[in-house]
C-alpha positions as CSV (number, residue, x, y, z in Angstrom):
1,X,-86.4,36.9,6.2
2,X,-85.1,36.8,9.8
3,X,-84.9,38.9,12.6
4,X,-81.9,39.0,15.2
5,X,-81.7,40.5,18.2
6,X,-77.8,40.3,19.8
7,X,-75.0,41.8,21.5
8,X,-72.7,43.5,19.2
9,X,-69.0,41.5,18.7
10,X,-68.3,42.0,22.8
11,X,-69.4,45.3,23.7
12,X,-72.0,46.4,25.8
13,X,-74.1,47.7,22.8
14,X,-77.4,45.9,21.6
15,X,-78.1,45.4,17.4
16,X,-81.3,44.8,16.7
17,X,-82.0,44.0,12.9
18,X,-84.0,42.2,10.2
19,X,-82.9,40.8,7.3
20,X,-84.2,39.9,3.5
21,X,-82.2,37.8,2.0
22,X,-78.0,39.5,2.5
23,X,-79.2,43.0,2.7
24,X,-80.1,44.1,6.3
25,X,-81.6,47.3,8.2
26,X,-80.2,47.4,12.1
27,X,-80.8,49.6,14.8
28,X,-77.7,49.6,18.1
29,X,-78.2,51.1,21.3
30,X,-75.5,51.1,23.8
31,X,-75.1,51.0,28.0
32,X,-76.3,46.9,28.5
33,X,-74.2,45.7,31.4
34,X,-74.0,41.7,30.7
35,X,-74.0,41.9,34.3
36,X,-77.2,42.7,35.0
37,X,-80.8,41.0,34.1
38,X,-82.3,43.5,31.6
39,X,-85.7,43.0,29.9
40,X,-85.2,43.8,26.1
41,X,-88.2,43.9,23.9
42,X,-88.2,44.7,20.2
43,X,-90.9,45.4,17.4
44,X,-91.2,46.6,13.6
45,X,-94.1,48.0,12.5
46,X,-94.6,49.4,9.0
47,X,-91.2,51.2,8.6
48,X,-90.4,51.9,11.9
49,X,-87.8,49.8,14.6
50,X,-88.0,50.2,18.1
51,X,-86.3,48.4,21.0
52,X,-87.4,49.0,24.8
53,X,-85.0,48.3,28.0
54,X,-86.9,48.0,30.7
55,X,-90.1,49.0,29.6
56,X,-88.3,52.7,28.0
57,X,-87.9,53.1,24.6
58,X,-84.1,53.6,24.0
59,X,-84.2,53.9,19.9
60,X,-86.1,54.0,17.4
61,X,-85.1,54.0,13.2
62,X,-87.2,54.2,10.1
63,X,-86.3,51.5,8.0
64,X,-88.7,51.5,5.0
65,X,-89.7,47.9,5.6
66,X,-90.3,45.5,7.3
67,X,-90.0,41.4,7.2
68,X,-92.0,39.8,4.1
69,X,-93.1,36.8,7.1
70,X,-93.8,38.2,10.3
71,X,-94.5,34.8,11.9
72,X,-91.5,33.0,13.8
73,X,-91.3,29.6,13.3
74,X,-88.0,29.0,14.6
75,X,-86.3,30.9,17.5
76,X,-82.8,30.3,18.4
């Protein structure tokens, strides 16, 4: 299981998803100008994604699950 949090090829748009095994559930918001310090912060809860710019939630997507190990280990 992993979770990945990235810009999208080279747009401005965000893709936020987690992953079991090759099969994976994302969630993109667009409108994040590389130009600019944005705080991004992402969770997964139950079945349920959400991802926050600056503190407001910009999207949210019911996923039906969520990673078997919740525990990072490894951040890159």
């Amino acid at each position: 299981d992993n979770v990945v949090l990235s810009n999208y090829r080279t747009t401005s748009t965000i893709d936020w998803s987690v992953r079991q095994g090759s099969t994976y559930k994302n969630l993109c918001t667009s409108n994040f100008d590389s130009a600019t310090w944005t705080h991004v912060t992402v969770t997964v809860k139950g079945s349920t994604m959400k991802l926050y710019k600056n503190g407001a939630l910009v999207g949210t997507k019911t996923v039906r699950w969520e990673p078997n190990v919740l525990t990072r280990t490894n951040h890159i």
